[in-house]
N, C-alpha and C positions, 0 to 999 in steps of 0.2 A: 879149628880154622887155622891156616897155615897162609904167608903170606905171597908163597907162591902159587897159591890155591883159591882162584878165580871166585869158584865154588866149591866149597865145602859136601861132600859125599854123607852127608846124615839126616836125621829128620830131630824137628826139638818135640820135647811131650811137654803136655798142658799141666799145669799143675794147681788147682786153684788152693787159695790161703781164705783165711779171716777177710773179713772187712769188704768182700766183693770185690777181690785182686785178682788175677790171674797171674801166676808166674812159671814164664817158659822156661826150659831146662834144656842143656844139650849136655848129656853124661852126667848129671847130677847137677851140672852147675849154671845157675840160673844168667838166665841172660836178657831176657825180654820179659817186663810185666806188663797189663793193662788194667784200668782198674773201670769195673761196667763193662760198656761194649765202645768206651774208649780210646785214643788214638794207642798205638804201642810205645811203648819206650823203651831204650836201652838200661841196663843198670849202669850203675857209674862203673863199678868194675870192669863190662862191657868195655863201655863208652874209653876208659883208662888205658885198656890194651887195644883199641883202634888208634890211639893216639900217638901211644907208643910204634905200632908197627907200619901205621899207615899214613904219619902225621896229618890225623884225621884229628880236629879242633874244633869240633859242634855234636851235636847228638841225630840219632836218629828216635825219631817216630814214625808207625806207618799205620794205613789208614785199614787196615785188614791184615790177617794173622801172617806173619813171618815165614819167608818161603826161601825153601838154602838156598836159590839163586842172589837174593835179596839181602845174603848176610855176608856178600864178600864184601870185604873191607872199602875195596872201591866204589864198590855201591855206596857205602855209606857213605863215603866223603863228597860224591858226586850228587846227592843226592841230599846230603844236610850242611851243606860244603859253610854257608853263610848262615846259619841258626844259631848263632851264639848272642850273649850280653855279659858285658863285664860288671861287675858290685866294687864300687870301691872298698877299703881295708875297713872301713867303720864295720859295714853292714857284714864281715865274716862271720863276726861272733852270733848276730841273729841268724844268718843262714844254719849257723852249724847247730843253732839250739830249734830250729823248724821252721821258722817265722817266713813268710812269706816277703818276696824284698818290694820295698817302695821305691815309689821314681825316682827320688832323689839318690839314691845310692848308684842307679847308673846312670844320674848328669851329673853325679859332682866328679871333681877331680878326682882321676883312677878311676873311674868308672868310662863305659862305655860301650854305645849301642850299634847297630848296622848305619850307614851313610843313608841319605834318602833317597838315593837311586836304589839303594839294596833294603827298602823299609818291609817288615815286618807287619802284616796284621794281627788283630785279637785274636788271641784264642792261639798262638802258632808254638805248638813246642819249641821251647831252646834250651842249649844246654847254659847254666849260668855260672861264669870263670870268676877269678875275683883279682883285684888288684895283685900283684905280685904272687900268683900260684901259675904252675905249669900247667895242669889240668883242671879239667869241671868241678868244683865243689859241691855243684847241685844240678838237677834237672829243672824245669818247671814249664808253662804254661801262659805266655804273655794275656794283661786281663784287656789290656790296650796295645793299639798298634804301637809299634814303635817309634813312632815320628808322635804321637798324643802323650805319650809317657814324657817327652821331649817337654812340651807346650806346658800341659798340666802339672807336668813336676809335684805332684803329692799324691798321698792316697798310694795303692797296690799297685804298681806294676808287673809285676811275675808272680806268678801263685807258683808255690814249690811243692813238685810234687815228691822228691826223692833230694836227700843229701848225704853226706859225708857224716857217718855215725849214727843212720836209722837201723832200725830193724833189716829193712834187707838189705842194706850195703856189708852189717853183721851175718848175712844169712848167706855163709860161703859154699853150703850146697844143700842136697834136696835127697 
């Protein structure tokens, strides 16, 4: 993908793993996983060079298999432009060990969510940034909208599905 390059001229192949994943590949190098018949996601790798070349600042999921129109950079941002949540500095160390983040980490201070004109329902991929990092540290799956994560403040808010030091953020090609 190039970022003079609308659309990308190639096709990605399916690659299934372990654990009932899918992980898309373009030239060996993985780029999209889903896991079931799940929404898609970007890997943070991905997600890391759309940011850099597109300052594209959320993630992409999509709701059926990834199509080269659907993987220019522009598309992405235009399209997950507002899907992010910030984890204050406490909750880095659980994200980076797996842990799913609770609500508290994004209403305390350094933390923080979409406004409530731009609220967020259950269930919506977001990429999750953390206090003082440049990019995504995690992907995940909000379990509450994001104006109830607000109210409720305890329990799970973002189920993580992908971080910084899993298996596939390790798994640099295929």
């Amino acid at each position: 993908m190039t970022d003079d390059s609308p659309t990308p001229n190639v096709s990605a192949s399916d690659v299934r793993s372990r654990e009932h994943i899918s992980i898309y590949t373009l030239h060996g190098e993985p780029l999209f996983f889903q896991h079931f018949d799940g929404p898609f996601f970007p890997t943070l790798r991905l997600l890391h060079k759309c940011a850099s070349s597109s300052s594209l600042h959320s993630t992409l999921a999509l709701r059926s298999r990834p199509t080269t129109g659907e993987m220019s950079a522009a598309r992405l941002e235009a399209i997950w432009h507002e899907r992010a949540a910030d984890v204050d500095r406490g909750a880095i160390r659980f994200l980076l060990a797996g842990a799913h983040m609770m609500c508290p980490g994004f209403t305390s201070a350094g933390g923080s969510l979409p406004p409530p004109d731009q609220a967020l329902p259950a269930n919506t991929p977001v990429a999750i940034h953390a206090e003082g990092k440049e990019h995504a540290v995690g992907i995940g799956i909000t379990k509450l909208g994001t104006e109830e994560i607000k109210s409720v403040n305890k329990g799970v808010g973002v189920e993580t599905v992908t971080y910084l030091g899993d298996d596939l953020w390790k798994l640099l090609s295929l």
